[in-house]
C-alpha positions as CSV (number, residue, x, y, z in Angstrom):
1,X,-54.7,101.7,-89.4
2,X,-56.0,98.6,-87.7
3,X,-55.9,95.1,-87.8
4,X,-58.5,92.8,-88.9
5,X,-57.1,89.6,-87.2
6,X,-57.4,88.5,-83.3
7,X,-54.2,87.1,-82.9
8,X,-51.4,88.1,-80.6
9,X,-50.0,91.2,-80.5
10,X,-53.2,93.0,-82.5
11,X,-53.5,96.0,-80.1
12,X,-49.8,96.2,-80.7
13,X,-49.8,96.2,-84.4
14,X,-52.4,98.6,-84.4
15,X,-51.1,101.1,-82.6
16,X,-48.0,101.0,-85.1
17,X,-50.3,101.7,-87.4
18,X,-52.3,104.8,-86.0
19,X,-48.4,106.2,-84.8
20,X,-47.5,105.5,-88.4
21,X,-50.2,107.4,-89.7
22,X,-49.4,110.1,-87.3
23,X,-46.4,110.8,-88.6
24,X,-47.2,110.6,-92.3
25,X,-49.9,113.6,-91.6
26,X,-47.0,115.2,-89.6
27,X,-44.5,115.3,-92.1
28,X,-47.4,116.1,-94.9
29,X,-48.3,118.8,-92.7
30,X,-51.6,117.9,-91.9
31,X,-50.9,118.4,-87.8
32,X,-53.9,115.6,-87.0
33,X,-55.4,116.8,-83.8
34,X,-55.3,114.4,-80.3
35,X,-58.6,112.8,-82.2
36,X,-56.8,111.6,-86.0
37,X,-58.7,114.4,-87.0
38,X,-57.0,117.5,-88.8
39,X,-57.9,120.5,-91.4
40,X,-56.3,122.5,-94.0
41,X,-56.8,125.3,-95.5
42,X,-55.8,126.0,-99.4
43,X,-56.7,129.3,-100.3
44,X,-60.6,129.8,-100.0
45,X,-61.1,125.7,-99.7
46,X,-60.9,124.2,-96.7
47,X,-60.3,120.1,-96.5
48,X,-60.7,118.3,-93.3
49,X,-59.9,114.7,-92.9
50,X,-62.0,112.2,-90.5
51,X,-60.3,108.9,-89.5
52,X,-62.5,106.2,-89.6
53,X,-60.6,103.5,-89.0
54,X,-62.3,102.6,-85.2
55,X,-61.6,98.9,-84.9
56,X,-64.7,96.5,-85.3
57,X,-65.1,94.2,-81.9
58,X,-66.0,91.5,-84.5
59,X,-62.8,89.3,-85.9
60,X,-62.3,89.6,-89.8
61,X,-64.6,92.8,-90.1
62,X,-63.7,95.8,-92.1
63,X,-66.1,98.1,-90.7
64,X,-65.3,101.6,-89.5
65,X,-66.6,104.3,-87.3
66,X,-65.3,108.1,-86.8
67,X,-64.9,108.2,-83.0
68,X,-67.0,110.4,-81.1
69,X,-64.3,113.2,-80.0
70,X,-64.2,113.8,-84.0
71,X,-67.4,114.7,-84.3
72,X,-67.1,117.0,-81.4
73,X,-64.4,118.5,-82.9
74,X,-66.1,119.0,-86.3
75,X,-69.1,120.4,-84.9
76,X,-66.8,123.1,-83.2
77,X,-65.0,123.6,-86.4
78,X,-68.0,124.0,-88.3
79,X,-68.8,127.1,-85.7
80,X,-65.4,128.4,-86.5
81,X,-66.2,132.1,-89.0
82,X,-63.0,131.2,-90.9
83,X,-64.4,127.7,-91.8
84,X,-67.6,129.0,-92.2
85,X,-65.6,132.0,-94.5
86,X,-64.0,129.2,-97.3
87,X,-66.0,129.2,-100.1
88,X,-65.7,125.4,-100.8
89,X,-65.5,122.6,-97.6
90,X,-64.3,119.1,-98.7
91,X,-64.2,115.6,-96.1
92,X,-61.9,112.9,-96.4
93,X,-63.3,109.8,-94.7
94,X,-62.4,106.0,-95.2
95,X,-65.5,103.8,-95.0
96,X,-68.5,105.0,-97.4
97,X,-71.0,106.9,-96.2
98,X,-74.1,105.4,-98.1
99,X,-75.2,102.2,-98.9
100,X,-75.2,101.1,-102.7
101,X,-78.3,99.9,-104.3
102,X,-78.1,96.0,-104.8
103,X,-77.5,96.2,-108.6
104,X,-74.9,98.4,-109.6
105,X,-73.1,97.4,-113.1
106,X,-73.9,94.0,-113.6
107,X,-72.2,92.8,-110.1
108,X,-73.8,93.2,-106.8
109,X,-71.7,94.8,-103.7
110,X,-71.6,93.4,-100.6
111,X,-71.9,95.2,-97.3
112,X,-71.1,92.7,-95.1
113,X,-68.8,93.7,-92.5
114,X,-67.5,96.9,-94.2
115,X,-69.7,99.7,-93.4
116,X,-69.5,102.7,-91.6
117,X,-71.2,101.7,-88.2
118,X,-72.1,105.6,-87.3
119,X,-72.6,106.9,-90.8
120,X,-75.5,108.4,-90.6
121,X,-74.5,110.7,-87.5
122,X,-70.9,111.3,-89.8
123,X,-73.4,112.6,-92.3
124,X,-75.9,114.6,-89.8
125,X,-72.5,116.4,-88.7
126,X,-71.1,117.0,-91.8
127,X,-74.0,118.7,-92.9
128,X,-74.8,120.8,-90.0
129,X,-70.6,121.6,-90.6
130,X,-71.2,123.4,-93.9
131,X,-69.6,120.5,-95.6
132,X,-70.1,121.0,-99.2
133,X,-68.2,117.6,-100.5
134,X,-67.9,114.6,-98.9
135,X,-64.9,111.9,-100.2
136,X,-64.2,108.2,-99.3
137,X,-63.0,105.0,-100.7
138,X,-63.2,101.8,-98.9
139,X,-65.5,100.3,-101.5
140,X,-64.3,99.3,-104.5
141,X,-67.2,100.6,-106.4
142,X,-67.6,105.0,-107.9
143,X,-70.7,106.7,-107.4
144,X,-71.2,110.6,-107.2
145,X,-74.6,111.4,-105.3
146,X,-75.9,114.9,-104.3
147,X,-78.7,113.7,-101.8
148,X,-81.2,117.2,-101.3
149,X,-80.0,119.3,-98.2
150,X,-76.7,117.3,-98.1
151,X,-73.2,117.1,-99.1
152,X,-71.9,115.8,-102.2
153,X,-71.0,112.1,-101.5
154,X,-67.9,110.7,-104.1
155,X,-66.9,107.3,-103.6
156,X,-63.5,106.8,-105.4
157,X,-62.9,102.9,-106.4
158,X,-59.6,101.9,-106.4
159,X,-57.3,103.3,-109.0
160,X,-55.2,99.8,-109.2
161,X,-57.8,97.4,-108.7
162,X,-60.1,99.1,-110.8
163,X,-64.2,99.6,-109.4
164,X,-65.5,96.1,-108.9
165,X,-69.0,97.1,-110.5
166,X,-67.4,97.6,-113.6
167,X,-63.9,96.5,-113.6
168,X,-62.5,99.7,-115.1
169,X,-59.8,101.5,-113.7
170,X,-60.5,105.6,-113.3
171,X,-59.9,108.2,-110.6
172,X,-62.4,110.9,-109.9
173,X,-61.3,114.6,-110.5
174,X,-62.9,117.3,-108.6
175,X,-62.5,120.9,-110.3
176,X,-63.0,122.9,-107.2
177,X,-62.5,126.6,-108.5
178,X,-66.6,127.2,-109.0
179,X,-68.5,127.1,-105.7
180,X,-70.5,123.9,-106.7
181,X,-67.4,121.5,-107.9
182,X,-68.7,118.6,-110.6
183,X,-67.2,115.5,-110.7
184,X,-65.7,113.8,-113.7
185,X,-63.7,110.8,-114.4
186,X,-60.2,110.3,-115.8
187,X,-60.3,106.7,-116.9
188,X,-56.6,104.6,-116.2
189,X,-57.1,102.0,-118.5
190,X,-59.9,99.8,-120.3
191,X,-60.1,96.9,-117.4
192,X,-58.7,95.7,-114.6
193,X,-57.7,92.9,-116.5
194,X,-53.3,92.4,-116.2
């Protein structure tokens, strides 16, 4: 929902974008509060969704942050008995959440430029939130992590591009019907290779 390149018109073009993405969560139903921010509640699970695409200051970086009024906002929510009532609390987030260890598969991510600036204060909240799983993309690389005392952390590759660490193709399913949901992969095809 933001643009990468300073040229003319970026603030412009980016807020297309955020408007744009308004109106998808509108029409999905999502009713994203004044923040990006929204939650949803489907039967005894509740799903809340963080925007973290915050604009770097720095030209050609992908970084992200989830702005400060969200967290607010999620700290309230986590208050909230009905939230506190589901019996399973899922995040959506962009940007990753936790840095990778340098060798990972037999290629080595980079982090340059495409972190979450205020990820550990996105974790801190979500934690003190009751946040049981925590989902993003961003990087092209899966990894399920249960850290002690913290949510679940599942980073989703891309399901076209395939994960970069080991060029398969695979989405993550979630079965969230027992109170601790375990993660398992449903492989697309054998590489990202056309």
């Amino acid at each position: 929902a933001y643009d990468m390149f300073p040229r003319p018109g970026r603030a412009a073009r980016a807020a297309a974008k955020v408007e744009g993405y308004r109106d998808f969560a509108r029409r999905a139903g999502l009713e994203p509060n004044s923040a990006g921010a929204w939650v949803r509640r489907v039967g005894d699970v509740a799903v809340v969704g963080l925007n973290s695409c915050l604009a770097p200051r720095t030209p050609l970086s992908a970084s992200g942050a989830v702005a400060r009024d969200q967290l607010i906002w999620l700290r309230e929510l986590g208050r909230d008995p009905a939230f506190q009532g589901a019996r399973l609390r899922l995040a959506l987030v962009h940007h990753h959440l936790l840095r990778m260890p340098f060798t990972v598969g037999d290629r080595n991510p980079l982090e340059i430029g495409m972190r979450l600036r205020n990820a550990v204060e996105v974790m801190e909240v979500c934690t003190g939130a009751g946040i049981d799983v925590l989902c993003h993309g961003h990087r092209h690389h899966g990894y399920a992590v249960q850290l002690p005392s913290r949510p679940l952390v599942v980073a989703s590759p891309s399901s076209t591009l395939g994960c970069k660490s080991t060029g398969k193709a695979y989405a993550w399913t979630l079965d969230v019907h027992g109170r601790y949901p375990v993660p398992t992969i449903l492989p697309l095809r054998e590489s990202s290779e056309p």
